[in-house]
py3Dmol code that shows the C-alpha trace and the ligand (Angstrom):
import py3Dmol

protein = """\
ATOM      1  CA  UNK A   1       0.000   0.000   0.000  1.00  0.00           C
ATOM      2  CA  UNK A   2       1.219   3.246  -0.714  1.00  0.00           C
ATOM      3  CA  UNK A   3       0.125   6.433  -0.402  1.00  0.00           C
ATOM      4  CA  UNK A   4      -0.109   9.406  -3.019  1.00  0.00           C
ATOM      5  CA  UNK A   5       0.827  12.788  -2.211  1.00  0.00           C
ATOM      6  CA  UNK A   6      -0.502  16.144  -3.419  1.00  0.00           C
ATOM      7  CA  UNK A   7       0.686  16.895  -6.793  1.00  0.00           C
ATOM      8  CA  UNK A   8       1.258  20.351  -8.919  1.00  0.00           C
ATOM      9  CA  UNK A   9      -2.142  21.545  -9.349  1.00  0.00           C
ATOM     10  CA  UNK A  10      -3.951  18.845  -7.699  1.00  0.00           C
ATOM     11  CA  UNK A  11      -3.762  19.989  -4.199  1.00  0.00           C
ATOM     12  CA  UNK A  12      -6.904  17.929  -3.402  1.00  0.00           C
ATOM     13  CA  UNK A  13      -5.919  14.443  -4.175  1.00  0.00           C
ATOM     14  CA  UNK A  14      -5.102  11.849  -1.783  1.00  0.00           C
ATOM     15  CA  UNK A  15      -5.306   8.464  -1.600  1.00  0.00           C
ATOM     16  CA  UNK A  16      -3.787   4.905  -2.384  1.00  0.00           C
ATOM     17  CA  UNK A  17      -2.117   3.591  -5.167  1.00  0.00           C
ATOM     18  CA  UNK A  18      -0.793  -0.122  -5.675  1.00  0.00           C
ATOM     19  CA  UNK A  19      -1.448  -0.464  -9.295  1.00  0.00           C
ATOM     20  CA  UNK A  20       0.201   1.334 -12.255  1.00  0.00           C
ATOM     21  CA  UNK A  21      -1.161   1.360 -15.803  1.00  0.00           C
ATOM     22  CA  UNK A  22       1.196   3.345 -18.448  1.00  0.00           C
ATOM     23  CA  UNK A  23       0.645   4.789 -21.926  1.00  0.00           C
ATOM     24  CA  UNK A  24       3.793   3.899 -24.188  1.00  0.00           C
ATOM     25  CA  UNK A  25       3.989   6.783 -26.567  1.00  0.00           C
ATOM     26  CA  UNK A  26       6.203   9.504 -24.964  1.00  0.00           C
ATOM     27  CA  UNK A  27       5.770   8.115 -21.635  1.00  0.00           C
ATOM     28  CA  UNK A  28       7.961   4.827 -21.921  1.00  0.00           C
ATOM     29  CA  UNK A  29       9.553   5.190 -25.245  1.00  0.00           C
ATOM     30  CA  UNK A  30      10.598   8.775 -26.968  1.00  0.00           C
ATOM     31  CA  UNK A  31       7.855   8.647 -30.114  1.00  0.00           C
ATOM     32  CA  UNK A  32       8.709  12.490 -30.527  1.00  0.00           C
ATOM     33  CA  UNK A  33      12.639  11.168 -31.132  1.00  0.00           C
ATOM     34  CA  UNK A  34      11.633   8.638 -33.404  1.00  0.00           C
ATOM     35  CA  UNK A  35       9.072  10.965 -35.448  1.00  0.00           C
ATOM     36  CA  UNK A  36      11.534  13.427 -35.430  1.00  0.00           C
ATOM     37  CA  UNK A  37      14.431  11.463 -36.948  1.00  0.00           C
ATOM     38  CA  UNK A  38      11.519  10.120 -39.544  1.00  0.00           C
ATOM     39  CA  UNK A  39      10.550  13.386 -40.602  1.00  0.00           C
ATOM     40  CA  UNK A  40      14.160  14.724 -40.773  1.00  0.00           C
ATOM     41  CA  UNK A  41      14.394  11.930 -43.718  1.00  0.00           C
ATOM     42  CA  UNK A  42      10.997  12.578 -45.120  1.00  0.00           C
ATOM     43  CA  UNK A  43      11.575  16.583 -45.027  1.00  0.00           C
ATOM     44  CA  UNK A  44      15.577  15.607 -47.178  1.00  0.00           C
ATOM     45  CA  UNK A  45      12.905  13.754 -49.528  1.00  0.00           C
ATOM     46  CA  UNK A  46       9.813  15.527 -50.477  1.00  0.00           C
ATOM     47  CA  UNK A  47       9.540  18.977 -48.449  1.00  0.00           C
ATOM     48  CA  UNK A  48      10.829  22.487 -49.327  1.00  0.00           C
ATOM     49  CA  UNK A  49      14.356  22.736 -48.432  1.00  0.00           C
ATOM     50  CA  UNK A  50      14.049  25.672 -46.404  1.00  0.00           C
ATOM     51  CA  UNK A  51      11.581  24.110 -44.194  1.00  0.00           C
ATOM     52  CA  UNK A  52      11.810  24.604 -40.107  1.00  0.00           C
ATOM     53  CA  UNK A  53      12.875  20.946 -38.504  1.00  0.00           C
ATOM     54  CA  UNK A  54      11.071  22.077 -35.727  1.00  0.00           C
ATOM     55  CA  UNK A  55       7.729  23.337 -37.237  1.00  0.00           C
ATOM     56  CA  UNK A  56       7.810  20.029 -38.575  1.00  0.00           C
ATOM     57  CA  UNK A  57       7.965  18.323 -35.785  1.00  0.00           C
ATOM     58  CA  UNK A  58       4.901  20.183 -33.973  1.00  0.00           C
ATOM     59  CA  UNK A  59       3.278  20.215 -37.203  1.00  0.00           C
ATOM     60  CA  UNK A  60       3.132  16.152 -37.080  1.00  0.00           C
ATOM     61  CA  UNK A  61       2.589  15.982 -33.553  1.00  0.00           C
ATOM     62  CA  UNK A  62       0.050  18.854 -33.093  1.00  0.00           C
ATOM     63  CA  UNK A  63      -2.038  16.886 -35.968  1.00  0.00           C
ATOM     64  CA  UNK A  64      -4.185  19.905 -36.374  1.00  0.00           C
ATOM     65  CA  UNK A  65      -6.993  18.049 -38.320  1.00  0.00           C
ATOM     66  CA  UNK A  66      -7.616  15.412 -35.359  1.00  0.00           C
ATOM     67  CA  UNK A  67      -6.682  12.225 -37.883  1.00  0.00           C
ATOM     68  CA  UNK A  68      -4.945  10.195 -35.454  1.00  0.00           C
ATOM     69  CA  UNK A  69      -7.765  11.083 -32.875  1.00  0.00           C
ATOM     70  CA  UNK A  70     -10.412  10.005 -34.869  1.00  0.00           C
ATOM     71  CA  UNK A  71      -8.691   6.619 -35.698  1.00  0.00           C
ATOM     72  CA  UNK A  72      -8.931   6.281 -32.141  1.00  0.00           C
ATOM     73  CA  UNK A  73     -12.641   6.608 -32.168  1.00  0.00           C
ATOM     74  CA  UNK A  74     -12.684   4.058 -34.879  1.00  0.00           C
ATOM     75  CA  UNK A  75     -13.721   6.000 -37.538  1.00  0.00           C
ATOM     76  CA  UNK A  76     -10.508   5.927 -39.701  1.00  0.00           C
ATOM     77  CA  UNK A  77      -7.983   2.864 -40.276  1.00  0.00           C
ATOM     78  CA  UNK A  78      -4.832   3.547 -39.411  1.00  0.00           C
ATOM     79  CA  UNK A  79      -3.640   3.737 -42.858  1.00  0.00           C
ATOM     80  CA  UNK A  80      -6.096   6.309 -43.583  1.00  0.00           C
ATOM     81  CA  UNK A  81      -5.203   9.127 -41.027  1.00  0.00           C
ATOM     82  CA  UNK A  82      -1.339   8.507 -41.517  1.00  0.00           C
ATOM     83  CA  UNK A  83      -2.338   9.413 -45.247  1.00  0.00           C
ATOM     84  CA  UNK A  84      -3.926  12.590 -44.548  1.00  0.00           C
ATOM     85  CA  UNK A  85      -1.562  13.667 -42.158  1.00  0.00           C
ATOM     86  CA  UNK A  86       0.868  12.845 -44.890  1.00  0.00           C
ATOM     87  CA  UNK A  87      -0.546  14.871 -46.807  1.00  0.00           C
ATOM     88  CA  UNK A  88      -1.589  17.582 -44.571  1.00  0.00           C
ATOM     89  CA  UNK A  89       2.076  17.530 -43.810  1.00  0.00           C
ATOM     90  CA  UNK A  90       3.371  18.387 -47.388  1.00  0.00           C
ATOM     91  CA  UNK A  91       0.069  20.613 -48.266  1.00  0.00           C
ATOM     92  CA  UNK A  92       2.240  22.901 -45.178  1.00  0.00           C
ATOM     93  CA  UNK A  93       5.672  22.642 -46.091  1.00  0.00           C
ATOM     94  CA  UNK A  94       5.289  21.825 -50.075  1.00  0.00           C
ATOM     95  CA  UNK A  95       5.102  18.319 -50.342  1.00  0.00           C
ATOM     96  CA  UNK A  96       3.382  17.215 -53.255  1.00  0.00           C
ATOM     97  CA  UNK A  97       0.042  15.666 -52.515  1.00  0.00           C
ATOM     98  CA  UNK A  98       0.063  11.965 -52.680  1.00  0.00           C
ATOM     99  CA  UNK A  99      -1.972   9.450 -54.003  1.00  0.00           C
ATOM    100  CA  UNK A 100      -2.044   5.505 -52.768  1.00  0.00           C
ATOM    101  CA  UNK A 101       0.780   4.397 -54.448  1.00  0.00           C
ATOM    102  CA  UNK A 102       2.632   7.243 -53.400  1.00  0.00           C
ATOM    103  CA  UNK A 103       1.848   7.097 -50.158  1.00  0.00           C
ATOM    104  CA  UNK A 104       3.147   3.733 -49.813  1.00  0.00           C
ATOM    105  CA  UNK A 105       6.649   4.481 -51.164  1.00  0.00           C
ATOM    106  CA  UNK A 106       6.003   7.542 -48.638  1.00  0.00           C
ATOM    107  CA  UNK A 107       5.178   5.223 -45.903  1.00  0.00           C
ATOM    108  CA  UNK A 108       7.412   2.383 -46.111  1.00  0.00           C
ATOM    109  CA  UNK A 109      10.329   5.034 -45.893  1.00  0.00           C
ATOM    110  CA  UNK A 110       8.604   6.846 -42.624  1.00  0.00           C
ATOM    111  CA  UNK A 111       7.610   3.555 -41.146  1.00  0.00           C
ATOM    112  CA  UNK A 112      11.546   2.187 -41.468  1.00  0.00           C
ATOM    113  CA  UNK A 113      13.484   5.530 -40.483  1.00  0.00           C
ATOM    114  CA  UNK A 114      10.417   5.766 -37.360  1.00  0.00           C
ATOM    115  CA  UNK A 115      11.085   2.257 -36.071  1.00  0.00           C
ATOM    116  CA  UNK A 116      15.147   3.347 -36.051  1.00  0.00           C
ATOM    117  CA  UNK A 117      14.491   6.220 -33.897  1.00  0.00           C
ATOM    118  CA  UNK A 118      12.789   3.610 -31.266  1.00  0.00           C
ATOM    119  CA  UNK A 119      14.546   4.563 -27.935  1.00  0.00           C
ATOM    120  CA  UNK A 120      12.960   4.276 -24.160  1.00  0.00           C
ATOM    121  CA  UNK A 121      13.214   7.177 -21.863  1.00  0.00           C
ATOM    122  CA  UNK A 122      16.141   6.597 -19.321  1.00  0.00           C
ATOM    123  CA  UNK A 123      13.362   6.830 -16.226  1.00  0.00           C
ATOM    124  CA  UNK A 124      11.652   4.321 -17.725  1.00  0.00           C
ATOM    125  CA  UNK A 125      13.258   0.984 -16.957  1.00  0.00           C
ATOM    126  CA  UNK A 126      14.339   2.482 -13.604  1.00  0.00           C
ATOM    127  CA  UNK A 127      10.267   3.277 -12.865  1.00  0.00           C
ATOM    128  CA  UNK A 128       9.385  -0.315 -13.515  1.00  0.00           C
ATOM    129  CA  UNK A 129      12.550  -1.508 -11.394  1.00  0.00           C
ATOM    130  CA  UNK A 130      11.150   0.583  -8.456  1.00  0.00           C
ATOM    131  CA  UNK A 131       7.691  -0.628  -9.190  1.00  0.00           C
ATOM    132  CA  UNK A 132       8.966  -4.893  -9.559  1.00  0.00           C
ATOM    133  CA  UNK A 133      10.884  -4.097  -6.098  1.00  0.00           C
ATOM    134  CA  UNK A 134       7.864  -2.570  -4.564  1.00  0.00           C
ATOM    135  CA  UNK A 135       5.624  -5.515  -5.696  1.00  0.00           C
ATOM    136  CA  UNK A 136       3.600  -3.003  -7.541  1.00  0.00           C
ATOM    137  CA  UNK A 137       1.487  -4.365 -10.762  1.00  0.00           C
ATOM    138  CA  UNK A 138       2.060  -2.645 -14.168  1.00  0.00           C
ATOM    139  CA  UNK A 139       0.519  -3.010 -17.454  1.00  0.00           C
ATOM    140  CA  UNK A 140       0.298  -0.741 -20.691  1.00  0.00           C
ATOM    141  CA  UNK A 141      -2.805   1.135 -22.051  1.00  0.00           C
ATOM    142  CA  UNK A 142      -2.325   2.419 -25.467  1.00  0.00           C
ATOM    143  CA  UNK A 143      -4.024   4.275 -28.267  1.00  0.00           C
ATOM    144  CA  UNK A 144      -2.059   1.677 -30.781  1.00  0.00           C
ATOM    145  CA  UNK A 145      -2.417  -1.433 -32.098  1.00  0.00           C
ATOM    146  CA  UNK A 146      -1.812  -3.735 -29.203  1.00  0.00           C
ATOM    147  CA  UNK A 147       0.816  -5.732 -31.601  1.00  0.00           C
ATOM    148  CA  UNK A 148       2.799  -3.219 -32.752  1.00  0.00           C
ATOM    149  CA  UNK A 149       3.213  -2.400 -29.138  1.00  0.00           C
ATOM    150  CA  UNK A 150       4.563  -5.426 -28.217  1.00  0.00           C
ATOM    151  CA  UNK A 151       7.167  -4.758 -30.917  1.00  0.00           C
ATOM    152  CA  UNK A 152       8.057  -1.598 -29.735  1.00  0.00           C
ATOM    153  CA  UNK A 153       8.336  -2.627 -26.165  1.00  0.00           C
ATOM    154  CA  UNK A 154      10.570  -5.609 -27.200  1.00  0.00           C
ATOM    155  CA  UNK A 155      12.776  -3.312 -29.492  1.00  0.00           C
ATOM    156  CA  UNK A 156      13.457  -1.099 -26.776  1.00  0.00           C
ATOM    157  CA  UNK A 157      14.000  -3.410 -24.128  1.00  0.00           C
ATOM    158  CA  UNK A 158      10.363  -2.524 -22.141  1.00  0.00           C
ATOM    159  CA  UNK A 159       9.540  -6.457 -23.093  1.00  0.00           C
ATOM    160  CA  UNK A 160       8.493  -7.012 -19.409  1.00  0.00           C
ATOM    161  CA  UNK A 161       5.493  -4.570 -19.500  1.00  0.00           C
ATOM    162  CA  UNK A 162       2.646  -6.522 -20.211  1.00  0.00           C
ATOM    163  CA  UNK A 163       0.460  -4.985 -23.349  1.00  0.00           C
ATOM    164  CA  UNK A 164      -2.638  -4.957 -21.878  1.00  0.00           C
ATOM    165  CA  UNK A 165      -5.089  -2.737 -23.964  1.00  0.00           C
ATOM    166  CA  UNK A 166      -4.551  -0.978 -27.275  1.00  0.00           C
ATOM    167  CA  UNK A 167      -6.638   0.599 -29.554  1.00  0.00           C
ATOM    168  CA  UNK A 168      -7.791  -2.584 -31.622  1.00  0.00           C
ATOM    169  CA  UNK A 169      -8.945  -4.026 -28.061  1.00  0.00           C
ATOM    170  CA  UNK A 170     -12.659  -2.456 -28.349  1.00  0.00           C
ATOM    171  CA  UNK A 171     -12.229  -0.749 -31.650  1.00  0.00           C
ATOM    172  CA  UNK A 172     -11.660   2.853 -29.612  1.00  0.00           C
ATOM    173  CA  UNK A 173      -8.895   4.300 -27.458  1.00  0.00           C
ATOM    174  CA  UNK A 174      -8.445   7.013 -24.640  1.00  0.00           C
ATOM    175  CA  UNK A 175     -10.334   8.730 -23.348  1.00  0.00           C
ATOM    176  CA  UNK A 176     -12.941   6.057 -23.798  1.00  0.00           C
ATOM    177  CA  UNK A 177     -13.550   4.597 -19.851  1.00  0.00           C
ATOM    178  CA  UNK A 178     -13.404   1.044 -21.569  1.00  0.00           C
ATOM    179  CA  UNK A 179      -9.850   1.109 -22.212  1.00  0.00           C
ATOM    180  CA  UNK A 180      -8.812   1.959 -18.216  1.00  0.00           C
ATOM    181  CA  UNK A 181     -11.261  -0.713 -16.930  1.00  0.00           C
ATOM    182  CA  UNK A 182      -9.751  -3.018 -18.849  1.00  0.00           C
ATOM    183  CA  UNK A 183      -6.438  -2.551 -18.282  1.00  0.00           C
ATOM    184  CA  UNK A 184      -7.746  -2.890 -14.412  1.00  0.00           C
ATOM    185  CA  UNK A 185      -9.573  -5.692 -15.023  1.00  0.00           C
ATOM    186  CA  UNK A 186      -6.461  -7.595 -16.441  1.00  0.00           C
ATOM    187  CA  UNK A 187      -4.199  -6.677 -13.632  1.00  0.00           C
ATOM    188  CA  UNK A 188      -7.440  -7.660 -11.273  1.00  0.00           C
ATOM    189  CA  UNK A 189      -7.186  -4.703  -8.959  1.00  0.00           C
ATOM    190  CA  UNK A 190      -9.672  -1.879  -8.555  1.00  0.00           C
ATOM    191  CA  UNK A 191      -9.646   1.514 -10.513  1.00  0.00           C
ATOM    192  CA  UNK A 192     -10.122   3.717  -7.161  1.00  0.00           C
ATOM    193  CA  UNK A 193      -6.299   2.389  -6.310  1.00  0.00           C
ATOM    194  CA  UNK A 194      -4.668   2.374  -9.731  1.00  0.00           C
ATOM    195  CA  UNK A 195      -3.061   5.237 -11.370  1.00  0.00           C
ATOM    196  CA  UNK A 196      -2.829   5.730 -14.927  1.00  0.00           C
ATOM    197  CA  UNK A 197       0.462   7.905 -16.212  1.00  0.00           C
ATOM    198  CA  UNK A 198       0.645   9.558 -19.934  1.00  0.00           C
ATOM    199  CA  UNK A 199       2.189  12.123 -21.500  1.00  0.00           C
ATOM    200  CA  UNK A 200      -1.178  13.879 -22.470  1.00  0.00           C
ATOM    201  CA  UNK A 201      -3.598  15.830 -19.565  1.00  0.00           C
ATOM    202  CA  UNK A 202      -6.919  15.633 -21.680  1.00  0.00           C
ATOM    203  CA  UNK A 203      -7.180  11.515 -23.193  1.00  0.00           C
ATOM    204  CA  UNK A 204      -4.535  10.256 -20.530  1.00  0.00           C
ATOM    205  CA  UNK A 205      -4.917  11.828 -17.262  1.00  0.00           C
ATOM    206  CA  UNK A 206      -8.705  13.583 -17.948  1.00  0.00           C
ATOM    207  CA  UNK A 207      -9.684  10.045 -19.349  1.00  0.00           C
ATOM    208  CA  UNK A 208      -8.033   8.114 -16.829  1.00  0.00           C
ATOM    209  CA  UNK A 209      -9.526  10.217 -13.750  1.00  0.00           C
ATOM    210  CA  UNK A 210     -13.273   9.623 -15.360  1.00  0.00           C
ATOM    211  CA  UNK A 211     -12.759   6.324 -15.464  1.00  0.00           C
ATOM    212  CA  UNK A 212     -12.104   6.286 -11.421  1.00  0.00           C
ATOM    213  CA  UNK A 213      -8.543   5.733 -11.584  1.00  0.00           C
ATOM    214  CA  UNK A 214      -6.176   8.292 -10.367  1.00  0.00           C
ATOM    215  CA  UNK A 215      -4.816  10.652 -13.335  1.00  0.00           C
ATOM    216  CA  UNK A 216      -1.377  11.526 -13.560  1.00  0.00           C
ATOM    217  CA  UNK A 217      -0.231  13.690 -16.450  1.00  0.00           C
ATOM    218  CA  UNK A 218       3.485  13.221 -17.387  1.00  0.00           C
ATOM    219  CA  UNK A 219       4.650  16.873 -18.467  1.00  0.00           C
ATOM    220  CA  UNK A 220       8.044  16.305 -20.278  1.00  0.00           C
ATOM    221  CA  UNK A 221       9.533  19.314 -20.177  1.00  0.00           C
ATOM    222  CA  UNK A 222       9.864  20.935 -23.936  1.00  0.00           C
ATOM    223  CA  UNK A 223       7.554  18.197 -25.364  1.00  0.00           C
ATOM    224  CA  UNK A 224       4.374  19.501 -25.441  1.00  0.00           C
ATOM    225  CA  UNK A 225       2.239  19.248 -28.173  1.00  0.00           C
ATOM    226  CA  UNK A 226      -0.204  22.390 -28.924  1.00  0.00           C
ATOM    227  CA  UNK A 227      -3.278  23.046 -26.113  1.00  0.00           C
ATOM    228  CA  UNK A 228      -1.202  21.202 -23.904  1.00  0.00           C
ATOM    229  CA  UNK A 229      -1.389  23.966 -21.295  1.00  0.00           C
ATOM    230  CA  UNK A 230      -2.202  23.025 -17.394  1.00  0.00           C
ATOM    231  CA  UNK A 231      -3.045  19.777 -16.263  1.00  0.00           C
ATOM    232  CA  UNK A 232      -6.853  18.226 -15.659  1.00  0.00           C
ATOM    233  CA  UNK A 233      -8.950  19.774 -12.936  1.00  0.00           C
ATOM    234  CA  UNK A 234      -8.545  16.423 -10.769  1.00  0.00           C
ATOM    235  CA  UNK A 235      -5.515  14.960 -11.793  1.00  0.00           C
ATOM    236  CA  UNK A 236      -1.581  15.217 -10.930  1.00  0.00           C
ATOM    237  CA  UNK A 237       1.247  16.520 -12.728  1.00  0.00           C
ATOM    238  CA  UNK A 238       4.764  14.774 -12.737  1.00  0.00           C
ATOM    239  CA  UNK A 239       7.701  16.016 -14.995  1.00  0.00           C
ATOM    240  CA  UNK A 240       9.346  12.358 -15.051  1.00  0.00           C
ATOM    241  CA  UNK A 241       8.948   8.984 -14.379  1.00  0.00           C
ATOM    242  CA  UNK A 242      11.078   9.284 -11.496  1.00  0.00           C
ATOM    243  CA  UNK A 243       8.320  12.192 -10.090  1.00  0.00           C
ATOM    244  CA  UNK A 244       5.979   9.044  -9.927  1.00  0.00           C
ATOM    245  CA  UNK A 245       7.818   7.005  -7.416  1.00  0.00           C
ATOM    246  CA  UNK A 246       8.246  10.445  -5.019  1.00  0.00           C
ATOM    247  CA  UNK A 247       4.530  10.389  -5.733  1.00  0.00           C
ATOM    248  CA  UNK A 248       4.129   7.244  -4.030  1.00  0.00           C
ATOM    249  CA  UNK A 249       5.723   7.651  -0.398  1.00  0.00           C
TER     250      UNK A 249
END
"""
ligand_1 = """\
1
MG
Mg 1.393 9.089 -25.231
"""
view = py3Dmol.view(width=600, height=400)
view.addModel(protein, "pdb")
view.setStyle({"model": 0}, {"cartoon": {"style": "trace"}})
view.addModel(ligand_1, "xyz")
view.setStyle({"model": 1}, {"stick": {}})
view.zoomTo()
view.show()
């Protein structure tokens, strides 16, 4: 049993905690590296020479017209909003606009140079080390495709985090209550004494805290993506892994 302390701008919470559930995506493993060293190849390739690597970056991550989110509400396949952010991409820094066979030559290269950027966050392995010595359950929760996850974890060395939920689970992802639940229900402890970590305050923390779990927003510094102001009314704020065991007791 531990106990969880007040965070930044949650001065209300309280409580227990002896269950951890954990997004992946900049949270265990640096997706913003690994997009960034993708689009550094893609932006050599197809997009105006003079363009910002930076703007690039948020551009992709920001995804302005909510593709990736609505492939979490299972209204696109993934294919399909990769393709329009594709192409939203190079409509903004003067890609040309791709058709399908495009795309895939477009993709295969992204997919490749993104899977070579794969690299966990130094807190990470040392969080689940504190967690294993503390008899603490873990498990991951993920807007992706559960076995692409497992792939990821394996290829940076996360292989002992069991995939628990991912977005092909129910056919949604976060915020959707199912998702946390489940993830509970796997690890068979209760939601009122499991926190959920992720690197976003609205689907991860927000979603997590509506689902009765305790909602801890992971606020890399310099990572945020756009709207990504102040945490969720309700949840805690932690700047690194290592913020999560101080958390604890
Ligand atoms: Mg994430």
């Amino acid at each position: 049993m531990i106990e969880v302390k007040p965070g930044v701008g949650a001065p209300t919470m309280g409580g227990v905690i002896n269950a951890v559930l954990l997004d992946i995506d900049d949270t265990l493993v640096d997706t913003r590296g690994a997009f960034r060293h993708a689009l550094m190849e893609v932006a050599a390739e197809y997009l105006d020479a003079g363009a910002d690597p930076e703007l690039v970056l948020a551009h992709w991550r920001d995804d302005r017209g909510g593709w990736y989110r609505a492939h979490t509400r299972g209204e696109l396949t993934h294919r399909e909003q990769r393709m329009r952010r594709a192409n939203d991409l190079h409509a903004a820094f003067g890609g040309p606009s791709m058709d399908d066979a495009a795309y895939d030559v477009w993709d295969e290269g992204f997919e490749r140079h993104f899977r070579a950027g794969w690299l966990a966050f130094d807190d990470a392995a040392e969080l689940l080390d504190e967690l294993d010595a503390r008899g603490v359950p873990y498990g991951a929760v993920s807007n992706a495709d559960s076995a692409y996850q497992v792939l990821k974890l394996s290829s940076v060395g996360l292989q002992r985090v069991p995939m628990l939920v991912g977005v092909d689970t129910f056919g949604v992802g976060k915020p959707d209550p199912r998702v946390f639940l489940e993830g509970c229900r796997l690890l068979a402890v209760e939601p009122g004494v499991t926190a959920y970590v992720g690197d976003e305050p609205d689907i991860d923390a927000g979603g997590a805290r509506d689902a009765g779990l305790t909602g801890v927003w992971l606020d890399r510094p310099g990572t945020r993506r756009a709207g990504h102001h102040e945490a969720a009314e309700g949840t805690l704020r932690i700047e690194s892994l290592a913020d999560l065991t101080a958390l604890m007791g």
